[in-house]
C-alpha positions as CSV (number, residue, x, y, z in Angstrom):
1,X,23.6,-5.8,-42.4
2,X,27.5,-6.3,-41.9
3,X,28.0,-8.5,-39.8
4,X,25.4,-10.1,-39.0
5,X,25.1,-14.1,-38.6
6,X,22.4,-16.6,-37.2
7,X,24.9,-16.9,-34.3
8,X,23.5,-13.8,-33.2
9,X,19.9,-14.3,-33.3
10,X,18.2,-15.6,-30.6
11,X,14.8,-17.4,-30.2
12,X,12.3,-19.1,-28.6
13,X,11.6,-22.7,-29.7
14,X,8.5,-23.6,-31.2
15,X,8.1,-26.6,-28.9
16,X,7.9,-24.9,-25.9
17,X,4.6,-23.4,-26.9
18,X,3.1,-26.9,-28.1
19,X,0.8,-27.3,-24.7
20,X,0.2,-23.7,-24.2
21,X,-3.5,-23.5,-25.0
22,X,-4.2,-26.4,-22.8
23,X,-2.4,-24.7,-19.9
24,X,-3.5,-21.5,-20.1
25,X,-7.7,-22.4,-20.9
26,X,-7.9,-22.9,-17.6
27,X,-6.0,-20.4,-15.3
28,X,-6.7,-17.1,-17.8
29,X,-10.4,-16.4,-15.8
30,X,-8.6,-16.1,-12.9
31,X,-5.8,-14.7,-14.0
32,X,-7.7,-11.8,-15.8
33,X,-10.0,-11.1,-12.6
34,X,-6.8,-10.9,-10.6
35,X,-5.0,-8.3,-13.3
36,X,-7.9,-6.3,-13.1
37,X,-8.6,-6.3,-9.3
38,X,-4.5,-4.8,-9.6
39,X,-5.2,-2.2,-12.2
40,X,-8.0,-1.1,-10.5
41,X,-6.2,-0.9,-7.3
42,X,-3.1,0.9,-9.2
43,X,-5.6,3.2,-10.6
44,X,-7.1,4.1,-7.6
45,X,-4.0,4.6,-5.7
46,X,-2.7,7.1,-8.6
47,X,-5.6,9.1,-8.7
48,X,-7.0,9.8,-5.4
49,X,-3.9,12.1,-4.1
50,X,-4.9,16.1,-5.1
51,X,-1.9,15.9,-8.4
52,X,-0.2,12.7,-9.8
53,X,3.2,14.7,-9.7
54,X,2.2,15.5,-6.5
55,X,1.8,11.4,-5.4
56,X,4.9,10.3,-7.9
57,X,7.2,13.1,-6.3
58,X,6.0,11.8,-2.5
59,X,6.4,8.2,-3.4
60,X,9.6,8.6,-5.2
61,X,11.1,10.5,-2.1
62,X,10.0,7.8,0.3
63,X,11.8,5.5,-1.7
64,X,14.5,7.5,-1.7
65,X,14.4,7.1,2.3
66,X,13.7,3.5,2.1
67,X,17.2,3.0,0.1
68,X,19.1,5.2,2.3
69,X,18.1,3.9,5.2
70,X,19.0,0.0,3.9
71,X,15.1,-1.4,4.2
72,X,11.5,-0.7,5.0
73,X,11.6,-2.0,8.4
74,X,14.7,-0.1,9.5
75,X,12.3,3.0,8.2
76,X,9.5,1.2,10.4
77,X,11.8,1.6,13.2
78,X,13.0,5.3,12.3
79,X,9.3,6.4,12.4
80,X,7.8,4.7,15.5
81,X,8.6,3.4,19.0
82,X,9.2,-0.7,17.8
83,X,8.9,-3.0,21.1
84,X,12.4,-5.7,21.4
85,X,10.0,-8.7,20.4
86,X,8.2,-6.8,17.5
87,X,8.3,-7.3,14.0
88,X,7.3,-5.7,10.7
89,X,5.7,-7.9,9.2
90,X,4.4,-6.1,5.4
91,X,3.8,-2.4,4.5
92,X,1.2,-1.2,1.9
93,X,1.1,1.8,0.1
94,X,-2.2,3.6,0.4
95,X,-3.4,6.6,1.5
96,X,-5.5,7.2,4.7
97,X,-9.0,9.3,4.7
98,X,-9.1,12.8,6.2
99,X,-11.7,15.7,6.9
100,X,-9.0,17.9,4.5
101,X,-9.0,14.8,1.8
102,X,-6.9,11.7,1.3
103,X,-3.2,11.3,2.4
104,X,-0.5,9.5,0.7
105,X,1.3,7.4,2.8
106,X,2.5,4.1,3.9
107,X,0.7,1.6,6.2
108,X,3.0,-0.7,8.3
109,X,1.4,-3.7,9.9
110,X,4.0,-5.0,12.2
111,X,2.9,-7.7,14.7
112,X,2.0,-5.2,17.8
113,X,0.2,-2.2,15.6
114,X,-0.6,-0.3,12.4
115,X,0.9,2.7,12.0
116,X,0.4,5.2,8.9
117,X,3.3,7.8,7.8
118,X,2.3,10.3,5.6
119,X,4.7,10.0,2.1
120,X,5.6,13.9,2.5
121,X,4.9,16.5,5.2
122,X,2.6,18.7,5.9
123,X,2.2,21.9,6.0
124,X,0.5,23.4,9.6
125,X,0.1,27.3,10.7
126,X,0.3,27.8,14.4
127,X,-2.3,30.7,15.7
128,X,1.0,32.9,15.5
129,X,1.2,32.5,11.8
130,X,4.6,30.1,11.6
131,X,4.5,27.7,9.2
132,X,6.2,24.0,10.0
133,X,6.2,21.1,7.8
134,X,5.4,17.7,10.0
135,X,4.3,14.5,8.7
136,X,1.0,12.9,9.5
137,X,1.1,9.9,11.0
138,X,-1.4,7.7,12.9
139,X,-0.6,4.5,15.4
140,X,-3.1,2.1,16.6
141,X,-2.0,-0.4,19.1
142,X,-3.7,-4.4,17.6
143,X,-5.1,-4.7,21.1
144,X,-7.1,-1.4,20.6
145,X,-8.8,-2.5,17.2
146,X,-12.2,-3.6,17.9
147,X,-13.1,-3.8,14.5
148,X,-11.7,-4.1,10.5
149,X,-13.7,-4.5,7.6
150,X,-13.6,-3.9,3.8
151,X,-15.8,-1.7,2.7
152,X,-16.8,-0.7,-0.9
153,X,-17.5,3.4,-2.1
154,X,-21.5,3.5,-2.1
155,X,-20.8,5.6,-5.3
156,X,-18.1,3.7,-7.0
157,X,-18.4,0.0,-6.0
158,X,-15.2,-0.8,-7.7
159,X,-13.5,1.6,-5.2
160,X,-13.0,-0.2,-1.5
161,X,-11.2,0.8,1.5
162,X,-10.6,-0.5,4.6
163,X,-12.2,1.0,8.2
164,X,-10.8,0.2,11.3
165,X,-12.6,0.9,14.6
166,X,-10.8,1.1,17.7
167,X,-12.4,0.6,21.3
168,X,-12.6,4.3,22.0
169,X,-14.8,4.8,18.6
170,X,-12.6,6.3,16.3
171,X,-13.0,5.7,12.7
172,X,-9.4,5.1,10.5
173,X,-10.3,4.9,6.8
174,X,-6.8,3.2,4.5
175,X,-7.8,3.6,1.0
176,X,-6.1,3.4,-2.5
177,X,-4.2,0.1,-2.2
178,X,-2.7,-1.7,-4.6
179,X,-4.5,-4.7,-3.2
180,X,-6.6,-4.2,-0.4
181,X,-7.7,-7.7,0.0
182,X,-3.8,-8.5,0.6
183,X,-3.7,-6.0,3.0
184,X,-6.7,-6.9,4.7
185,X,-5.5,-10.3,5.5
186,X,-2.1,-8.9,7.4
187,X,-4.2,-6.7,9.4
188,X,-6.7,-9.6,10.0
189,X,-3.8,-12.1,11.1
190,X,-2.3,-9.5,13.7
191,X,-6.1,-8.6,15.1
192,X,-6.9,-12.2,15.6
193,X,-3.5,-13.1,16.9
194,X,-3.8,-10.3,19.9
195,X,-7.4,-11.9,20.7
């Protein structure tokens, strides 16, 4: 190896790793559960949608939107009616239950609703036979949540989602996050803040 000299190498010192045990012992239970609870949830997100091309293709475009438009919360504002005073406060990937299967999407849970948009459109046949591409998207005003819960898959108790029930009885099913119980808490903080 020409030119090659110890100048070159670079390493980590043996020191730095004399108390590592000691650290560790104690924060790797926790730290496991909490790598699993994120694989699990990346898992589930990835599998859920009908294809993975299809779910990678649909995420990487709405990234692809998220960088043209300069952030998520000028997309936010792109997609739905935002009030002056209102503000995004995090979005989640997930995908939101349907009669015709799950949707891949993004929930935003800004500090006067939750409102779902669909990752790419879809495709809907008027009686006349023309085909248009829309996307799907749902918006629930916080002051007409009655209810939000997680909820685990009676099958698969690994799998949880989260139901929300407005006043008017309509069931909203977000599935497939990354971490649901992070999620959970935002849409718990904006309920009880509206009570």
């Amino acid at each position: 190896m020409e030119g090659f000299s110890q100048e070159h190498v670079i390493g980590i010192p043996l020191a730095s790793f004399a108390y590592a045990d000691e650290k560790i012992e104690g924060k790797a239970p926790r730290l496991s559960q909490k790598t699993d609870s994120y694989v699990q949830g990346f898992k589930e997100h990835i599998t859920l949608g009908p294809k993975i091309s299809d779910t990678l293709k649909g995420k990487l475009s709405f990234g692809a939107k998220v960088l043209q438009a300069g952030s998520i919360d000028k997309v936010f504002r792109q997609y739905f009616q935002v009030e002056k005073d209102e503000k995004l406060l995090k979005a989640f990937q997930c995908y939101l239950s349907t009669t015709a299967g799950p949707i891949a999407g993004m929930l935003f849970i800004s500090t006067e609703k939750i409102a779902f948009h669909s990752d790419r459109p879809l495709d809907l046949t008027s009686p006349k036979g023309v085909t248009t591409r829309v996307p799907y998207k749902v918006l629930i005003p916080a002051k007409r949540i009655k209810s939000a819960a997680v909820r685990e898959n009676l099958y698969n108790p690994d799998e949880k989602y989260i139901d929300v029930v407005t006043v008017d009885g309509f069931d909203f099913w977000f599935m497939g996050f990354i971490s649901h119980t992070k999620s959970f808490k935002y849409l718990q903080h904006v309920i009880s803040e509206l009570r």
